[in-house]
N, C-alpha and C positions, 0 to 999 in steps of 0.2 A: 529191852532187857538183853543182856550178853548173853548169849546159850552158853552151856559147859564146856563143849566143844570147843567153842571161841575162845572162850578163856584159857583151854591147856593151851591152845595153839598160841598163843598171847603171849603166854608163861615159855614154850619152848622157843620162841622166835626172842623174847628178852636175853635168854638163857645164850642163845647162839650167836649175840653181841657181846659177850662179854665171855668166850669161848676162848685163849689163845689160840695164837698161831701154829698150827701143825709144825713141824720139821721139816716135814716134807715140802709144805707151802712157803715157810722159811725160805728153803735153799731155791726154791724160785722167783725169789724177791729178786729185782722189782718187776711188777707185770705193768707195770704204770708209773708216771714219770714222778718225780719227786720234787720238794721242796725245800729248798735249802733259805732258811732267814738267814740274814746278813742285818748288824742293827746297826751299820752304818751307810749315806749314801755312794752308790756307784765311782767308780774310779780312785778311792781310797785304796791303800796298802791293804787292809782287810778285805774290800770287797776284792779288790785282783786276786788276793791269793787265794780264795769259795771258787770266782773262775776258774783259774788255774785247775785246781784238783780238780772241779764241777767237769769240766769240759774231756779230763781224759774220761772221770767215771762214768758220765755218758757212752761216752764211744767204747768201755770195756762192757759194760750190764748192758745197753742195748734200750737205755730208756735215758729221757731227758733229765739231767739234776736243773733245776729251774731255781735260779738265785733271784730272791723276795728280799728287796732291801725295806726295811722298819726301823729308820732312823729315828732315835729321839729318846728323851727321859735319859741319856747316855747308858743306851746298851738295853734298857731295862720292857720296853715294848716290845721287842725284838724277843728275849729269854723268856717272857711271860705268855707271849704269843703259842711259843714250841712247849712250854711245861705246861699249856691248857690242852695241845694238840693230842691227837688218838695216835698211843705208842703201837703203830701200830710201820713203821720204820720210811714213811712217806710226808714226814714233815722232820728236817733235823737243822739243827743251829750249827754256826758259824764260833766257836769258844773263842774267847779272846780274852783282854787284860780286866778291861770292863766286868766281868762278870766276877773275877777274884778281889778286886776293889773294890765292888757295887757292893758285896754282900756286905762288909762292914761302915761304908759309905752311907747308904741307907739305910734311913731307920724305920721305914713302912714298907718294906716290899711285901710283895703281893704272893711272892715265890721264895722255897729257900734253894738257892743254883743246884750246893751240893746233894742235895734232898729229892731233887724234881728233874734234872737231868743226868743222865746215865750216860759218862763217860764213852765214847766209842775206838776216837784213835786222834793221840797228837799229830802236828803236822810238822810245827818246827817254833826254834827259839829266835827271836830279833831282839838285837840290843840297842840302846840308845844311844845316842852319842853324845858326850858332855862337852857343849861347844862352845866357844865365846866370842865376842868382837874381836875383831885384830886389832884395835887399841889397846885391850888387856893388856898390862905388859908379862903376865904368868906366861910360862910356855910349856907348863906340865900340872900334874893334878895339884904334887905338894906345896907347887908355888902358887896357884888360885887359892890355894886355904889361906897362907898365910897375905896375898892380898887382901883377901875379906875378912882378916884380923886385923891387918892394919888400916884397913877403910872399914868402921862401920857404921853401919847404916847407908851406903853408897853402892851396895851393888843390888842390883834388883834380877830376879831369876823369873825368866817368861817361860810360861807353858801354854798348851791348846787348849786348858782350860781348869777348871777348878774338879778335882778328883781322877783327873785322866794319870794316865803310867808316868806323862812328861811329866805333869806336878810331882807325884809322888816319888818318883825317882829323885826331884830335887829336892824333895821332904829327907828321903832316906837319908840323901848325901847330907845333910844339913843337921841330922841326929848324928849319924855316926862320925861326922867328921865337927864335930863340936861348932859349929860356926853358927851364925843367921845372917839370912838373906832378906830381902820383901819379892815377896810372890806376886808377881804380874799378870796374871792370867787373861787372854784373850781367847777369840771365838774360832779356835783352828791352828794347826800350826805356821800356813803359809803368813798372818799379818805377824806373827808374833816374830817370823824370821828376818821380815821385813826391819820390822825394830830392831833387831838384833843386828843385823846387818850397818843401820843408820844409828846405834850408839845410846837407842834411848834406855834398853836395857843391854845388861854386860855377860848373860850366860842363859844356857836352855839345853835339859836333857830331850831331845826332839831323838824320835823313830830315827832308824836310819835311813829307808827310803827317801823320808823327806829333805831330809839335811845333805846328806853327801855330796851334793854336787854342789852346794855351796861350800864346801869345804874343797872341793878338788878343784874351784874355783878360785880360791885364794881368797874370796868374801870373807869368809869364817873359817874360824883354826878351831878345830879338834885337841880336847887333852886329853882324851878318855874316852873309852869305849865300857859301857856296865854290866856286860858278861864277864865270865869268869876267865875266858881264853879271849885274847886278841883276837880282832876279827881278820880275815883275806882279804876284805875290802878296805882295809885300815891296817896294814900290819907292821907300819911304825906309830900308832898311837897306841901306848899305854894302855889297859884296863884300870880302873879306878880303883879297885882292888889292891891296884899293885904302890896305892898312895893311903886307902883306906881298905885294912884286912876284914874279908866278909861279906863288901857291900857285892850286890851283885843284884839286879834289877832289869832281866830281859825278858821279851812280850812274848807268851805262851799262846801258839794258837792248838786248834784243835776241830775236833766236830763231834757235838752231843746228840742225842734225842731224848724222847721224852721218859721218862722214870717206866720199867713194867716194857720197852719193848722188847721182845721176843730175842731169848741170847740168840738165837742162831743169826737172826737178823742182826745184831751188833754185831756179832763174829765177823759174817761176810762181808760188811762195810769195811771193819777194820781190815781184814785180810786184805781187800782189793787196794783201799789205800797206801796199803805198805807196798805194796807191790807196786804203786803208784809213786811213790815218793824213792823206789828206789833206781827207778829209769834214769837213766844220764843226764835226759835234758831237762825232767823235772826239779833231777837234785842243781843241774847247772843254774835254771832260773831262782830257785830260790836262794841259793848263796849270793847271785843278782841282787835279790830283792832283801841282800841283809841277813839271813838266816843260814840255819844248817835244817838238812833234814829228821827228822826223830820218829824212828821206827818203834811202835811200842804198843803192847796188848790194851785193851780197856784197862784192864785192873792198873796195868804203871799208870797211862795216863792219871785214873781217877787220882793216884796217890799225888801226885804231880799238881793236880788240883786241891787238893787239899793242902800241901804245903805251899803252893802261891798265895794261899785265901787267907791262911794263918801269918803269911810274913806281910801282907799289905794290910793287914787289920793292926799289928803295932804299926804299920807308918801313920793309918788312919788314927791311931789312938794320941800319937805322939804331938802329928799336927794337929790335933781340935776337931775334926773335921765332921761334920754330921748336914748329912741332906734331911730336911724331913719331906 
């Protein structure tokens, strides 16, 4: 039998799990090292860019960010992982495009993104690039549209897969710009460039990391870049906007944790990374790697999320699309 005794002490030791985090213990965060999910494998544009930030925020807090790749389900073992984790600001995710196209892409998730993860601080925008074989004879956006009105059924549009940004960017362009394509989808963007390259398909909204040096290559011609501003790493290619008004389709990253952790604890993460993201050679690398930097409180971010979730759920509604 439990004595009385046993059971207050039962009762207050339950009570002191489930305590927040002081303030005080807050602004000593981290006293032990962290875990950053990434829910894609190593050497990816996403997983470099968790290093990237992962490696200053270590050396400024004084504790390891430890990057936990949980590839698979596209994106979704990875988010489910950190919205079961204890907010408790030592386990935080990697945001990416995946997680504002998963919520309407999927129809069983296990988690709702906007629900269960608590916004901490963006990182930056990457846009894709709308690229074609150099047989195409288009040499800009409005001439590819009216190609694919006067071939149809002959052009085929490859992405790294079925609900990824590449597809859906070429969804977007395919509603807004009146036209249809056939979707190619393969397992990655490197085989599908390959194609693209040898002629079997004729166009692919690809990341820009991936693509650019095939394009500065002379393999593949660039019409369009799907941010709203020209890129520096592109700055005689067009935006596609400037063929089609509106469209605008570039990869949002960021870093979450889990819903209920401690403001102070989201504060200080954010604060450190803006300060991270404003250093010279930070900001140098990421316009490298395709981006601009994006300095911004939780709250912009959250809103930032919630309109990528709301503009890729009409791509998802438009193409058919449902995972069960």
């Amino acid at each position: 039998m439990i004595s009385r005794r046993a059971t207050i002490g039962l009762m207050v030791t339950s009570l002191l799990c489930v305590v927040p985090l002081s303030p005080a213990a807050a602004l000593e965060y981290p006293t032990r090292p962290v875990k950053w999910v990434v829910g894609y494998p190593p050497g990816g544009a996403t997983d470099i860019l968790a290093r990237l930030i992962g490696q200053r925020l270590s050396e400024k807090l004084g504790q390891q960010f430890v990057i936990e790749n949980k590839p698979g389900a596209g994106n979704n073992i990875a988010t489910e992982s950190v919205a079961n984790a204890a907010p408790d600001g030592y386990t935080i995710l990697l945001v990416n495009p995946a997680n504002y196209i998963n919520a309407s892409l999927y129809a069983n998730l296990k988690f709702n993104f906007i629900r269960d993860i608590a916004p901490v601080a963006a990182f930056n925008r990457v846009p894709n690039v709308m690229t074609v074989n150099k047989d195409v004879p288009a040499k800009n956006v409005a001439e590819f549209i009216a190609y694919v009105k006067a071939n149809p059924g002959k052009v085929n549009l490859a992405s790294s897969g079925n609900g990824t940004s590449v597809h859906l960017s070429g969804e977007m362009f395919m509603a807004m710009a009146g036209i249809k394509m056939q979707h190619v989808p393969y397992r990655g963007s490197a085989p599908a460039l390959t194609d693209l390259i040898g002629g079997q398909v004729q166009v692919i909204f690809d990341n820009m990391p991936s693509v650019i040096q095939h394009i500065r290559s002379g393999s593949l011609r660039a019409l369009g870049v799907t941010s709203t501003e020209r890129s520096p790493l592109l700055p005689d290619v067009q935006t596609v906007a400037e063929a089609v008004p509106g469209y605008e389709a570039s990869a949002l990253f960021g870093v979450g944790a889990p819903k209920s952790t401690p403001r102070e604890i989201v504060m200080k993460l954010n604060q450190e990374v803006n300060a991270i993201l404003a250093e010279p050679e930070i900001r140098k690398r990421l316009v490298e790697l395709g981006g601009a930097p994006l300095i911004q409180s939780p709250e912009a971010f959250g809103e930032m999320i919630k309109a990528e979730t709301e503009k890729w759920k009409k791509v998802v509604e438009f193409a058919g699309l449902k995972v069960e």
